[in-house]
N, C-alpha and C positions, 0 to 999 in steps of 0.2 A: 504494500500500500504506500501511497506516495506519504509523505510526510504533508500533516494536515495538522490547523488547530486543532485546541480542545473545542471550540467551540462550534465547528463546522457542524452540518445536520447528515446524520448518517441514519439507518436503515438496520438496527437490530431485528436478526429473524434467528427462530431456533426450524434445522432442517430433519423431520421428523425421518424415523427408519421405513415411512411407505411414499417418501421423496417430496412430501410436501413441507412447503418453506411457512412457518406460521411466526406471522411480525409480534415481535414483543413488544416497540415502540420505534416510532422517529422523533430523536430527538437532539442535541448536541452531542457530540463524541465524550465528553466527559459524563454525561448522564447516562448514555448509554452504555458504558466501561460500568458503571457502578453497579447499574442496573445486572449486567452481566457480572459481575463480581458477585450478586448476591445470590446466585442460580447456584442448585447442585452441580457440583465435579460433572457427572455423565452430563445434564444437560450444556455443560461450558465445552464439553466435549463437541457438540451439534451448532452451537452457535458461532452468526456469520455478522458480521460488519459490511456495510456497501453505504458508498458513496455514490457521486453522478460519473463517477472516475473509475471504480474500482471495489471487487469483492476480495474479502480475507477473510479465512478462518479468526474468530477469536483467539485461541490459544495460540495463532502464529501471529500474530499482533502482538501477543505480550511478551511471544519470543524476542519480539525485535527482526 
């Protein structure tokens, strides 16, 4: 993911095991980080970050 504020508006969805994508929120990238910080392990597992630019795994986001 390109290097973005925290404040940009991104597109949290968690990507279920029958491949549908179900949105948890749009909202700034830091709210949406927290948001996903509060999820169970498995579900941070399935969650995806998008922008107008670009889709990433959550957990490889926080990889860097």
């Amino acid at each position: 993911m390109r290097t973005i504020s925290q404040n940009v508006s991104v597109r949290l969805y968690h990507l279920g095991e029958d491949g549908a994508a179900r949105t948890l929120i749009y909202a700034a990238l830091s709210e949406a980080l927290a948001l996903a910080a509060a999820q169970p392990d498995d579900v941070q597992a399935d969650l995806f970050l998008q922008t107008s630019d670009d889709v990433v795994a959550y957990c490889d986001y926080l990889e860097g």
